[in-house]
Backbone as a chain_set.jsonl record, in Angstrom:
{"seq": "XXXXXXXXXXXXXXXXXXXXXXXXXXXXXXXXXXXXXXXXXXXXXXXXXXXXXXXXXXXXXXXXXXXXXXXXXXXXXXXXXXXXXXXXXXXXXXXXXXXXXXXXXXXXXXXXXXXXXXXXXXXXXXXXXXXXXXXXXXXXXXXXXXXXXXXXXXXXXXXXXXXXXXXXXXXXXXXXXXXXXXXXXXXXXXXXXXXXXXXXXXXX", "coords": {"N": [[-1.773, -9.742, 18.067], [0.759, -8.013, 16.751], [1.533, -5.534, 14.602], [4.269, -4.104, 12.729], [5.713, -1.469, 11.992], [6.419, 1.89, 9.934], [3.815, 4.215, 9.334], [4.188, 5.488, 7.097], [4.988, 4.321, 5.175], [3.601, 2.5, 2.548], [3.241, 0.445, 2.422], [2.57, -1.091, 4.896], [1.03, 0.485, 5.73], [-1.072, -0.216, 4.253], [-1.549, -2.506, 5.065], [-2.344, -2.276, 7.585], [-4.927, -0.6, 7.998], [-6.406, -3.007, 6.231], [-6.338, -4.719, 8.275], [-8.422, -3.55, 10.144], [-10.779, -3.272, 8.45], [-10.732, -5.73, 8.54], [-11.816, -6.619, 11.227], [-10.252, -7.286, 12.781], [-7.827, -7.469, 15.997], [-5.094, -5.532, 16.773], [-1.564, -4.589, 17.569], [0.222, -1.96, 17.296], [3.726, -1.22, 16.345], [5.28, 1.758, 15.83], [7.979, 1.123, 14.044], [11.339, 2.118, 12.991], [12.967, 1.013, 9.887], [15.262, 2.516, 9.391], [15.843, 4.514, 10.96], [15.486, 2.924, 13.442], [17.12, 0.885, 13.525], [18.046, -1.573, 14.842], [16.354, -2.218, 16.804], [14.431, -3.269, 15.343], [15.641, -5.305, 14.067], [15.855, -7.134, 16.13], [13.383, -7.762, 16.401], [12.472, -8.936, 13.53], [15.046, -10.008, 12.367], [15.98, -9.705, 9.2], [14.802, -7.061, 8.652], [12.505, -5.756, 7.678], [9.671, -3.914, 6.567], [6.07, -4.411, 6.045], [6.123, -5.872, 9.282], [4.952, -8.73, 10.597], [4.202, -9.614, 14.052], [2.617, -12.671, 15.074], [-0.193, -14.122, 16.885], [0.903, -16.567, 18.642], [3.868, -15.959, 18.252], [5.1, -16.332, 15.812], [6.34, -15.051, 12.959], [6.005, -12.599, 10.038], [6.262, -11.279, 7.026], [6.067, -8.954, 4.69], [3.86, -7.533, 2.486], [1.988, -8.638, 1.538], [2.266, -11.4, 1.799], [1.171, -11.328, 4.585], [-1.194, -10.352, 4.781], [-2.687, -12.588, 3.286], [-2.52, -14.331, 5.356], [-4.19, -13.107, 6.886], [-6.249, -13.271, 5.516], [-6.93, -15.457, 6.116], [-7.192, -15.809, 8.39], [-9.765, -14.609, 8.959], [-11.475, -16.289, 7.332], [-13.623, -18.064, 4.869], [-15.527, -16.103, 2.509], [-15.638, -13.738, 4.114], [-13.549, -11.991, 3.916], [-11.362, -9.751, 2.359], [-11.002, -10.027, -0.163], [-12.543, -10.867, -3.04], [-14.483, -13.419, -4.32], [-15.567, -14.887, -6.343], [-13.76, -15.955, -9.993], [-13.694, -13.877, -11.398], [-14.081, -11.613, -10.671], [-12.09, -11.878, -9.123], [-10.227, -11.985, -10.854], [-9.714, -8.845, -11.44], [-9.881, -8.001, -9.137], [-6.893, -8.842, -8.496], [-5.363, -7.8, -10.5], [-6.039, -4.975, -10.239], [-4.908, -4.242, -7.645], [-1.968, -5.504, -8.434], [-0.804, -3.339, -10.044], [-1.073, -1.125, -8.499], [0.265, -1.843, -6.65], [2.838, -1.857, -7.831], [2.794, 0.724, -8.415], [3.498, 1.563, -6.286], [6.273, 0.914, -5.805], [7.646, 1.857, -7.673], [7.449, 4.565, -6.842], [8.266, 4.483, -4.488], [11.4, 3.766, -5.564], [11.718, 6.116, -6.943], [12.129, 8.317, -4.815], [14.317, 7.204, -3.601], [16.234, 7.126, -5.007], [16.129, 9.74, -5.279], [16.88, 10.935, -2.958], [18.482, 9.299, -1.302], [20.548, 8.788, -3.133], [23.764, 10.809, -3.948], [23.463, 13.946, -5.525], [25.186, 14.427, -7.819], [25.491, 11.727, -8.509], [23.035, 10.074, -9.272], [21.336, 8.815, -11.495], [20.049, 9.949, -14.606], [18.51, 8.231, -16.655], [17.817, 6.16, -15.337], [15.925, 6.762, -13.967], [14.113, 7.952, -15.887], [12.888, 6.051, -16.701], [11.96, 4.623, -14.868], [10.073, 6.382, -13.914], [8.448, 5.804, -16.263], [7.345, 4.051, -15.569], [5.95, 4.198, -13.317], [3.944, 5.798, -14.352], [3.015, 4.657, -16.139], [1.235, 3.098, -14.69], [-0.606, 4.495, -12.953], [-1.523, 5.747, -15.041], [-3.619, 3.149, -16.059], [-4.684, 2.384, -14.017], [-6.236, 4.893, -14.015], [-8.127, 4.516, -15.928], [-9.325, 2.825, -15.277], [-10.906, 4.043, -13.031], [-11.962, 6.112, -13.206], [-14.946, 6.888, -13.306], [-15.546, 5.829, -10.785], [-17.379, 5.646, -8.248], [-18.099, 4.366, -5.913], [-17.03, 1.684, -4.243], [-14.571, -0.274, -5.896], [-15.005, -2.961, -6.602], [-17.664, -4.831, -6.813], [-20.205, -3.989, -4.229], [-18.75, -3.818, -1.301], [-15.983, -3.095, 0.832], [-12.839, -3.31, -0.882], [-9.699, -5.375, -0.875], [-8.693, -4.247, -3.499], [-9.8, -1.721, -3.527], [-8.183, -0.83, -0.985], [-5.598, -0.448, -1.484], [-5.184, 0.812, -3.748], [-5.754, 2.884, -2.916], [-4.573, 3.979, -0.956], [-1.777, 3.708, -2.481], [-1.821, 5.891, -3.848], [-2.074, 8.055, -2.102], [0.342, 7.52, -0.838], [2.381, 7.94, -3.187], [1.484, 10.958, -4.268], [2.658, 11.427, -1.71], [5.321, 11.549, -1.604], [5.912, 12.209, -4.064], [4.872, 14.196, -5.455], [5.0, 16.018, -7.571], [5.792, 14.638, -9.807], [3.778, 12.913, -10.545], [0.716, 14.505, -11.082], [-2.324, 15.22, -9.6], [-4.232, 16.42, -10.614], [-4.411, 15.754, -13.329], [-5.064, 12.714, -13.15], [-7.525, 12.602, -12.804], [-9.94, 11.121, -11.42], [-8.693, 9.362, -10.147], [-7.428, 11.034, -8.279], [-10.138, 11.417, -7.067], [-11.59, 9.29, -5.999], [-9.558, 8.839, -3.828], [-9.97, 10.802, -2.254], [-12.479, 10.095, -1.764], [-11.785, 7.369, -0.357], [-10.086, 8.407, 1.471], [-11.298, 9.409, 3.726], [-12.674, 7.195, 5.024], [-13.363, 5.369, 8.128], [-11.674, 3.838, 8.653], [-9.097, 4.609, 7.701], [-9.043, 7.253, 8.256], [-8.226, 6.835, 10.997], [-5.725, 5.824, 10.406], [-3.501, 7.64, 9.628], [-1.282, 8.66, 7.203], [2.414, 9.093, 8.103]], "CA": [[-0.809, -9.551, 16.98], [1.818, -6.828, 16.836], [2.363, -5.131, 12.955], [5.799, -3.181, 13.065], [6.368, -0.741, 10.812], [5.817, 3.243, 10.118], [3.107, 3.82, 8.362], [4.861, 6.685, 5.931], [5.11, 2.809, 4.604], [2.514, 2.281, 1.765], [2.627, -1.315, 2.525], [2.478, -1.228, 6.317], [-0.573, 1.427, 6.242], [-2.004, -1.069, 3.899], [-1.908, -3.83, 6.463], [-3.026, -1.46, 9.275], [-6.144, -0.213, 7.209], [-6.871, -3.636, 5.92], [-6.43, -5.353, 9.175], [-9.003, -2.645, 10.89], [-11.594, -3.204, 8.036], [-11.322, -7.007, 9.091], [-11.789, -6.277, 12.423], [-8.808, -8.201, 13.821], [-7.171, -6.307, 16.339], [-3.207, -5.59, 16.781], [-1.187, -3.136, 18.42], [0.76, -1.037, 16.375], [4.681, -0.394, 16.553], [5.884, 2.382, 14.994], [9.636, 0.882, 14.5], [11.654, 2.466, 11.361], [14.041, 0.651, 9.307], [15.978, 3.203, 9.44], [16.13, 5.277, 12.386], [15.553, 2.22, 14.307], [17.246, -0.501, 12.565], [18.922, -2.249, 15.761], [15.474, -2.593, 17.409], [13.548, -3.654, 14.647], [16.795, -6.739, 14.066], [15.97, -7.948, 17.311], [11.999, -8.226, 15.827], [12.935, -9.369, 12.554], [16.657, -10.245, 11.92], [15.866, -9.208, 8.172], [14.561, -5.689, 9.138], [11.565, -5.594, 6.365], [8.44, -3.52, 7.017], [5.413, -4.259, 7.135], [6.573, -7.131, 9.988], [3.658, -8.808, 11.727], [4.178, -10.493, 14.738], [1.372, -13.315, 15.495], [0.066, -14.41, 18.579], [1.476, -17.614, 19.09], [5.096, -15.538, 18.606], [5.476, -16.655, 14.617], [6.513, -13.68, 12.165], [5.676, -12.942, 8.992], [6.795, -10.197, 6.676], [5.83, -8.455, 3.228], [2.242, -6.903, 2.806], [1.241, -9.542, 0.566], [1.684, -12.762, 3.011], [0.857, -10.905, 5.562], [-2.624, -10.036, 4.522], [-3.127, -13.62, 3.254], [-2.478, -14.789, 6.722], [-5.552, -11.951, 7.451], [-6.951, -13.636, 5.076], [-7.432, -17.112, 6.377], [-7.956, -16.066, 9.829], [-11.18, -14.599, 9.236], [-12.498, -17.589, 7.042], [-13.978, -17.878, 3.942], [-16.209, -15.05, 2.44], [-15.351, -12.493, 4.8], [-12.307, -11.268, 3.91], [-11.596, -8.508, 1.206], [-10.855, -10.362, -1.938], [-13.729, -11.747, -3.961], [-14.639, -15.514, -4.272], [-15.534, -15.392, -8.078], [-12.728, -16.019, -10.253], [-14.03, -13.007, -12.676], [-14.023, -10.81, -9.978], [-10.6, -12.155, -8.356], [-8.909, -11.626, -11.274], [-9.743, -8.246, -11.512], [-8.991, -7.24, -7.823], [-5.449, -8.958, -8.759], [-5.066, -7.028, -11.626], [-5.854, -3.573, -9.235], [-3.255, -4.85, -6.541], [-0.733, -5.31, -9.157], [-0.908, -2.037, -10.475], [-0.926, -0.211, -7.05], [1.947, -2.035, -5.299], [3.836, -1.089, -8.886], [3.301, 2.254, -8.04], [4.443, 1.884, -4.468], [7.744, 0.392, -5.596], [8.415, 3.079, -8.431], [7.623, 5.357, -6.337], [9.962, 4.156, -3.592], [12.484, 3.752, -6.285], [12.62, 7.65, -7.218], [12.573, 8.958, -3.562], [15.609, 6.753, -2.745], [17.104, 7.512, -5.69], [16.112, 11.493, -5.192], [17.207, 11.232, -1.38], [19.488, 8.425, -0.596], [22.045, 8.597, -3.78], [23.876, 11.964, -4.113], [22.987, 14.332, -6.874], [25.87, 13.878, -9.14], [25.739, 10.041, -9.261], [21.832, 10.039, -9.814], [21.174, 8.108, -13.267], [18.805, 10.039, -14.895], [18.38, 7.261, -17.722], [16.691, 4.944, -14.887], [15.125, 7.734, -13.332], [13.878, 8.636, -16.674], [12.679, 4.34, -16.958], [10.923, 4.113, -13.518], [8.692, 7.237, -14.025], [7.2, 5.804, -16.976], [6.501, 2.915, -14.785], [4.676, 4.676, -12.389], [2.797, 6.883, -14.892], [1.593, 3.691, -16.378], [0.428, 2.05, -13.93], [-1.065, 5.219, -12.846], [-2.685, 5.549, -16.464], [-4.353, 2.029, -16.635], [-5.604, 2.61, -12.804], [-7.211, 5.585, -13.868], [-9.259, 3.637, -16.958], [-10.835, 1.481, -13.927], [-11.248, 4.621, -11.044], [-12.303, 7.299, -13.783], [-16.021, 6.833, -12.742], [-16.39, 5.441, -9.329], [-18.532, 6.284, -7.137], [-18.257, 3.755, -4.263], [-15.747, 0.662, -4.171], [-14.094, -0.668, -7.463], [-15.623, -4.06, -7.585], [-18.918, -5.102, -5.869], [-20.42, -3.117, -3.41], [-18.033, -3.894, -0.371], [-14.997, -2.314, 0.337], [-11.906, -4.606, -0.944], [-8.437, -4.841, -1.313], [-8.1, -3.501, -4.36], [-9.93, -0.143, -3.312], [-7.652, 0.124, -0.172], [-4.492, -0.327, -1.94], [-5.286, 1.696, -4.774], [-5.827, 4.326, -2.39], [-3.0, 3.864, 0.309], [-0.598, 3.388, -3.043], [-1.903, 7.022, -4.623], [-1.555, 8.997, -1.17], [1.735, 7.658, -0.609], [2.821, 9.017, -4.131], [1.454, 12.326, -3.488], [3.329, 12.405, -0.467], [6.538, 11.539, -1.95], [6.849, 12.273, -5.524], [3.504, 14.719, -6.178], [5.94, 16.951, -8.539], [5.93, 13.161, -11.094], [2.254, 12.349, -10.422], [0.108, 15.23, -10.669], [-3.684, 15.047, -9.743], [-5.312, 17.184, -12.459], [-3.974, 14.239, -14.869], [-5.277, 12.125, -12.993], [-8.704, 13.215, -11.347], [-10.37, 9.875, -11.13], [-7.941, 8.886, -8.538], [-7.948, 12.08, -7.339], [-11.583, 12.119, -6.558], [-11.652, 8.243, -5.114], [-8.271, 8.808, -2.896], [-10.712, 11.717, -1.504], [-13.533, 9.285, -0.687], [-11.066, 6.278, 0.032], [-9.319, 8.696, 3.17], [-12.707, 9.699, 4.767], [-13.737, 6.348, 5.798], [-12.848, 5.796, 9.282], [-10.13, 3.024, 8.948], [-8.131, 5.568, 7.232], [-8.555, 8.356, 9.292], [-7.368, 6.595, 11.907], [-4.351, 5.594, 10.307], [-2.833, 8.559, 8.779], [0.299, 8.108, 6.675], [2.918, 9.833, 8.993]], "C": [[-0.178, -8.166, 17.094], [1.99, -6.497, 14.926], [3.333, -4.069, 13.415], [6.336, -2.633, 11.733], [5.843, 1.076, 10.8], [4.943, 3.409, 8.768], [3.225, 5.271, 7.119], [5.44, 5.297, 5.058], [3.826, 2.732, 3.834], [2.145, 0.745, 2.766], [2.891, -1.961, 3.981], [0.926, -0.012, 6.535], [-1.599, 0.379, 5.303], [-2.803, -2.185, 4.871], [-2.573, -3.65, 7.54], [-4.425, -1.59, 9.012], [-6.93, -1.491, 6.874], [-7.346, -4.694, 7.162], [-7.772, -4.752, 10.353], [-10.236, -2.987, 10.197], [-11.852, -4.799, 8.485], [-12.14, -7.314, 9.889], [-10.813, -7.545, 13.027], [-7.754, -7.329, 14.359], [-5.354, -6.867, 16.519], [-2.796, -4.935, 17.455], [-0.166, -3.182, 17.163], [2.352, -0.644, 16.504], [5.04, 0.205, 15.602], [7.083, 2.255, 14.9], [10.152, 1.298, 12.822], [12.586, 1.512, 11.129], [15.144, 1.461, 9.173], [16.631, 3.729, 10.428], [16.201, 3.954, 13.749], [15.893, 1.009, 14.069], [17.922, -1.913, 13.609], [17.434, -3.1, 16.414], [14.49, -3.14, 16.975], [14.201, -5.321, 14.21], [16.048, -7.452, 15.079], [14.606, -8.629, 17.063], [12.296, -9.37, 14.976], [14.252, -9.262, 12.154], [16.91, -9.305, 9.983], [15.15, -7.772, 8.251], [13.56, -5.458, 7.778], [10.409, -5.396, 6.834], [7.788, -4.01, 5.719], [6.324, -5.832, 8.064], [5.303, -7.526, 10.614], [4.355, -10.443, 12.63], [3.175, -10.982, 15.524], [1.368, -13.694, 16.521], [0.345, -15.553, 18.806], [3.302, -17.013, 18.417], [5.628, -15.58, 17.195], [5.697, -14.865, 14.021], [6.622, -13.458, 10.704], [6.124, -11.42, 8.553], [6.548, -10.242, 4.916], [4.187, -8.336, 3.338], [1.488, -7.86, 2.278], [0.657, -10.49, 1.38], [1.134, -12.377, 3.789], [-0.542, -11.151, 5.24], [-3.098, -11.653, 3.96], [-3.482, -14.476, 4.175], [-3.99, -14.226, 6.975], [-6.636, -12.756, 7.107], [-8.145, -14.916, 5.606], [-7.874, -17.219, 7.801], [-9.419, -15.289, 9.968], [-11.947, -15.314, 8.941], [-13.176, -17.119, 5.929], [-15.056, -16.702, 3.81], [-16.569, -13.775, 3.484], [-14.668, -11.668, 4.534], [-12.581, -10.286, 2.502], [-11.29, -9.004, -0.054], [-11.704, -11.159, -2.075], [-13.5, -13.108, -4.25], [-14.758, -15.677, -5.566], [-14.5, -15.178, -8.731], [-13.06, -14.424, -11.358], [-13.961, -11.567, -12.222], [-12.494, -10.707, -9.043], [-10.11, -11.391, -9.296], [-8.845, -10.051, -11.703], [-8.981, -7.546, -10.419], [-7.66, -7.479, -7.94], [-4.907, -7.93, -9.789], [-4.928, -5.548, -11.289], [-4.864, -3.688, -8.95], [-2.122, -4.361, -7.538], [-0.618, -4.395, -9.512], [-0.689, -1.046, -9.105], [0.257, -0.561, -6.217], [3.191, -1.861, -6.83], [4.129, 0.001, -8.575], [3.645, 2.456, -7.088], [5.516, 1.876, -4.822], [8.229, 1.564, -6.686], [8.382, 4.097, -7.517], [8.57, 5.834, -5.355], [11.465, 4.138, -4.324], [13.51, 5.019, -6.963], [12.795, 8.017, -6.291], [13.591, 8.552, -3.485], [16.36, 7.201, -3.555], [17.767, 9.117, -5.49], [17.247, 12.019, -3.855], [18.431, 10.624, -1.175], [21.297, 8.686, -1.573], [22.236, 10.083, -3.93], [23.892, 12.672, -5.635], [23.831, 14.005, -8.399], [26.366, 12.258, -9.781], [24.023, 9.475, -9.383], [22.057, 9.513, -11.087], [19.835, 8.418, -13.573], [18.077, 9.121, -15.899], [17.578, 5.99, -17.138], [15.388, 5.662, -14.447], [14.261, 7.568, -14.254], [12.395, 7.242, -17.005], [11.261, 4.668, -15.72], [9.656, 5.292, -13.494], [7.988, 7.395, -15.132], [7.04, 4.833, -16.734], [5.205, 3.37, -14.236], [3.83, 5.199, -13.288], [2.076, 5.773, -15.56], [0.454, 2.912, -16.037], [-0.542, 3.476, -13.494], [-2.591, 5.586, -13.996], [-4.061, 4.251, -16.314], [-4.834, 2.169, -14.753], [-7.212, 3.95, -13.431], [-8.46, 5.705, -14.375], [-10.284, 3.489, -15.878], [-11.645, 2.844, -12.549], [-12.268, 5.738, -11.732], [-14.189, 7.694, -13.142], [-17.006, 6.397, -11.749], [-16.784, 5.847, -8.631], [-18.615, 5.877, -5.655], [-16.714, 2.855, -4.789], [-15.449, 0.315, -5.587], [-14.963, -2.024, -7.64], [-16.711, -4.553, -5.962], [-18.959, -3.945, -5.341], [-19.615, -2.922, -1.983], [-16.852, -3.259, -0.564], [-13.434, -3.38, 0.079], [-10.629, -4.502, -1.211], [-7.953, -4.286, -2.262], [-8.316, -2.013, -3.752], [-8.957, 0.395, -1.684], [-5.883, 0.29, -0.942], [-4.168, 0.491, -2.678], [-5.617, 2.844, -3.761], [-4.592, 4.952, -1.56], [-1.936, 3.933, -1.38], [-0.688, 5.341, -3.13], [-1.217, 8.091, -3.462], [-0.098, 8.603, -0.957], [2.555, 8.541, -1.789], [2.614, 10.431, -3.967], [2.495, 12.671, -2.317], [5.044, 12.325, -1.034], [7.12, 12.021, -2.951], [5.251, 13.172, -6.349], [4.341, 15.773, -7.206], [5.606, 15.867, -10.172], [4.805, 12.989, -11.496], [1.094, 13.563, -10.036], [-1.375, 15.076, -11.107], [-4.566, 15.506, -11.04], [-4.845, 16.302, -13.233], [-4.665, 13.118, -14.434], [-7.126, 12.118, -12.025], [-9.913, 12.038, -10.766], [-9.719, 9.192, -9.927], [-7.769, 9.512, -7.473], [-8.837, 11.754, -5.894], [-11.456, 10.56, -5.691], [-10.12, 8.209, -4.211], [-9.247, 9.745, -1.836], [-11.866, 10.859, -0.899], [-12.995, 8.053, 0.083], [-10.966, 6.79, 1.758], [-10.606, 9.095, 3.647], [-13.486, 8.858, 5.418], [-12.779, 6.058, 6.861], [-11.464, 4.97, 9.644], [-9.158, 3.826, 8.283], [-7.729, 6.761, 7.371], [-7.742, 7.911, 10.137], [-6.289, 6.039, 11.93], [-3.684, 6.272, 9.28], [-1.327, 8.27, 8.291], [1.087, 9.623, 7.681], [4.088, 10.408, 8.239]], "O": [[-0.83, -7.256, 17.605], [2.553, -7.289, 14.17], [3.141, -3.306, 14.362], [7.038, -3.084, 10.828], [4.983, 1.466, 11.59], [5.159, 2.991, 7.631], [2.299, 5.796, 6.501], [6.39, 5.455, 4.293], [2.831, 2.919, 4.535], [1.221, 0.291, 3.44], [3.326, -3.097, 4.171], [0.096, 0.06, 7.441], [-2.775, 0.216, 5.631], [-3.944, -2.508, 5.204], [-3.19, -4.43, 8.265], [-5.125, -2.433, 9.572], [-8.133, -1.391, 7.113], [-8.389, -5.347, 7.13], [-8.057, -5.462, 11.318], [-11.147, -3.114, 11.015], [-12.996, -5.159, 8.764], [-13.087, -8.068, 9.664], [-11.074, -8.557, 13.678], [-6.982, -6.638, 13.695], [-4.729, -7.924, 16.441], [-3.603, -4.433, 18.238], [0.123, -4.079, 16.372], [2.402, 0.536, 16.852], [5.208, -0.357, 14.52], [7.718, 3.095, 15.537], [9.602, 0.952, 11.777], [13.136, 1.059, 12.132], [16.135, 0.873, 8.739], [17.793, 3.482, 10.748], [16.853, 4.086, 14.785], [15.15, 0.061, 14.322], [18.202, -3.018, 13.145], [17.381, -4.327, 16.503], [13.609, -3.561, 17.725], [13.482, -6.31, 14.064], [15.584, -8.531, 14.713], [14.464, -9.813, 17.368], [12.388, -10.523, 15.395], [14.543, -8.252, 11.513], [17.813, -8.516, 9.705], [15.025, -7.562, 7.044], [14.096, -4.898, 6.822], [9.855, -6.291, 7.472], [8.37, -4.104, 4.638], [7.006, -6.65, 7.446], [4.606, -6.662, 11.145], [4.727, -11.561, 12.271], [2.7, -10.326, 16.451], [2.355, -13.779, 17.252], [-0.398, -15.738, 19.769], [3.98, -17.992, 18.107], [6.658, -14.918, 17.072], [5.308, -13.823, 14.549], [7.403, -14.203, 10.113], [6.32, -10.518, 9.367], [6.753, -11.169, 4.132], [3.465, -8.945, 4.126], [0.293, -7.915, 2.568], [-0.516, -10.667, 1.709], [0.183, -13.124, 4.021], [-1.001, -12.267, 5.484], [-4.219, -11.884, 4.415], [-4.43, -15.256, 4.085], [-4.886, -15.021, 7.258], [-7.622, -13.02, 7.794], [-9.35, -15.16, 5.545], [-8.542, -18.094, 8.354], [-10.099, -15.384, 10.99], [-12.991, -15.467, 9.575], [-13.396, -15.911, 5.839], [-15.52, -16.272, 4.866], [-17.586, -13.083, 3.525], [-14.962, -10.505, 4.813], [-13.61, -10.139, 1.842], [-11.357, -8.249, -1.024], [-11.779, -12.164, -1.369], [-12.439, -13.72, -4.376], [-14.107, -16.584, -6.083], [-13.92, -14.167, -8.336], [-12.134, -14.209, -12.141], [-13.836, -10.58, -12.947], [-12.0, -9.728, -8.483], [-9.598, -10.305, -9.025], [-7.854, -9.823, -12.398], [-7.975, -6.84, -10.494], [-6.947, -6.543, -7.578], [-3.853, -7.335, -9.566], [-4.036, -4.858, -11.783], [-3.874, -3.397, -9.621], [-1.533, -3.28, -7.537], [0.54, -4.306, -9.104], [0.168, -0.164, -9.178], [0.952, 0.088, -5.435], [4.394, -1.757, -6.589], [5.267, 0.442, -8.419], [4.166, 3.537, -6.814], [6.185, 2.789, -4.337], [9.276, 2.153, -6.417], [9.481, 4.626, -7.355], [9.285, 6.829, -5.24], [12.499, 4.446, -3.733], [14.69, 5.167, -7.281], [13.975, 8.368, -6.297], [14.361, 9.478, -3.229], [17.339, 7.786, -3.091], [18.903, 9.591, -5.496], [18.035, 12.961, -3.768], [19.419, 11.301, -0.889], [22.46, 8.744, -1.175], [21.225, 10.776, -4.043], [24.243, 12.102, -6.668], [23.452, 13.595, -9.496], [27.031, 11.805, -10.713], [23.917, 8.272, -9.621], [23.061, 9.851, -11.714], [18.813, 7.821, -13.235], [16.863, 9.323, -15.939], [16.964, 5.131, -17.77], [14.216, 5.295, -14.531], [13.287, 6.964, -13.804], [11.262, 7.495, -17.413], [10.051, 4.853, -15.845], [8.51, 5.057, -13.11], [7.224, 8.325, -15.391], [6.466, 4.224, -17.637], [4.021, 3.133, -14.474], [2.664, 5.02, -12.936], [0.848, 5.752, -15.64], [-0.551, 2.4, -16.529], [-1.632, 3.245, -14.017], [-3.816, 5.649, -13.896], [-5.254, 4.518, -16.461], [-5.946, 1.641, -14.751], [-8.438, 3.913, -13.328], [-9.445, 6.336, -13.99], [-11.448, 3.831, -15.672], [-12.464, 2.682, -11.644], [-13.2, 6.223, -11.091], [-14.458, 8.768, -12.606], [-18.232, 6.413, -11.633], [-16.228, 6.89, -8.287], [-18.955, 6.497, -4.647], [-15.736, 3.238, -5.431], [-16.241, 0.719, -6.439], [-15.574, -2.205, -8.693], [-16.539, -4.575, -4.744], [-18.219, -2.998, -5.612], [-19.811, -1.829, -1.451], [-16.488, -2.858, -1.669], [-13.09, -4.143, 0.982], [-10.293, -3.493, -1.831], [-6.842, -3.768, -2.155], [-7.39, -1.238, -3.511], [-8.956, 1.553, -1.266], [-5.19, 1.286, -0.736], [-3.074, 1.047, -2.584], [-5.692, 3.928, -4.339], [-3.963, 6.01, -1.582], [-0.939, 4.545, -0.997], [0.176, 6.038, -2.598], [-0.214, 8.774, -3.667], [0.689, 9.549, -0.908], [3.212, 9.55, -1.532], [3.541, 11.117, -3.535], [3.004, 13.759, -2.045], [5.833, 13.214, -0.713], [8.318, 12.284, -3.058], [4.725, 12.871, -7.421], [3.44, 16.541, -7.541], [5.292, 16.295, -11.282], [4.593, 12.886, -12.705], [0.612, 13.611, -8.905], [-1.785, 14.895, -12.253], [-5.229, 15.043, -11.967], [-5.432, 16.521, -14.292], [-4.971, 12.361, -15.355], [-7.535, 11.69, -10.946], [-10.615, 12.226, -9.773], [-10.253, 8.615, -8.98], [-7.823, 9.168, -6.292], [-8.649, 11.758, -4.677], [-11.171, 10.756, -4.509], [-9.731, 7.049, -4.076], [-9.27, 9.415, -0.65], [-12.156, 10.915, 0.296], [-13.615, 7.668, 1.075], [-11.359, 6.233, 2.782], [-10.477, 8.445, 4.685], [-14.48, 9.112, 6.099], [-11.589, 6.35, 6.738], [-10.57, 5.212, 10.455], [-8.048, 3.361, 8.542], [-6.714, 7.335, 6.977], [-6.604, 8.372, 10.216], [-5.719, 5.694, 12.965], [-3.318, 5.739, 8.233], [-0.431, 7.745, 8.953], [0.583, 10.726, 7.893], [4.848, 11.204, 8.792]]}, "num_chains": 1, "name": "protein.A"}
């Protein structure tokens, strides 16, 4: 399998990280949507990181399917989301909250970066960063006292997402989202990056 994307991508370092804790191997292109948007067409016509291309040549795209795909090729009770529904709907309930804060977060950079200063709308601006801070908030209820993984003892998609979402904020928008408010996420973003599937895939 091939995943194609840079992983300064929340939701392409998710896939990396999650695909590593599987153990299902890949190779890795670093192709931007941006900088490389001609060569990434020729991948995917729709140019949408993360991209994973499978080994029988199929292609799949968005972090979500993707990882469901992950899902099914390791086979029941292996994979990173919980089998009890009491415990599912919790890890769903993480997820959702963490790929919120990816997309607000993506939503002020582009805004910060891409549109020029005097046609900025601070009135959405003003909208989307009390998105993120909520979702931020009601993460930090659930992280405030962890110690190891969020649910069971294994490590599972919620706890890599919720970690991959937080460092990406930091890296983009730590001025909006500042740690001391948040030190529960803090402190598990600090034990999240030290395990070894996340060293070895540093957000770039």
């Amino acid at each position: 399998m091939q995943l194609i994307g840079m992983l300064d991508s929340p939701y392409v370092r998710r896939v990396a990280i999650s695909l590593k804790v599987l153990g299902l191997p890949f190779d890795h292109e670093a192709v931007s949507v941006f900088r490389h948007f001609d060569r990434f067409a020729a991948i995917n016509p729709v140019v949408k990181a993360p991209t994973l291309v499978c080994d029988d040549g199929g292609v799949l795209m968005d972090s979500t399917l993707i990882l469901d795909y992950a899902e099914a090729l390791v086979g029941p009770g292996k994979g990173l989301m919980p089998s009890d529904i009491g415990s599912l709907q919790h890890a769903l309930s993480l997820i959702g909250l963490a790929l919120a804060a990816c997309d607000k977060s993506v939503q002020i950079e582009y805004e910060r970066k891409l549109r020029p200063e005097e046609k900025q709308y601070q009135p959405w601006l003003d909208r989307v960063t009390g998105q993120l801070r909520a979702a931020y908030g009601q993460l930090e209820k659930t992280v405030r006292d962890a110690k190891g993984p969020l649910i069971g003892e294994a490590l599972s998609q919620a706890d890599i997402s919720v970690a991959v979402a937080w460092r990406f904020t930091q890296h983009v928008v730590p001025d909006v989202i500042v740690p001391e408010t948040y030190p529960g996420l803090a402190a598990f973003s600090e034990l999240m990056e030290a395990k070894p599937e996340f060293v070895s895939t540093p957000l770039e």
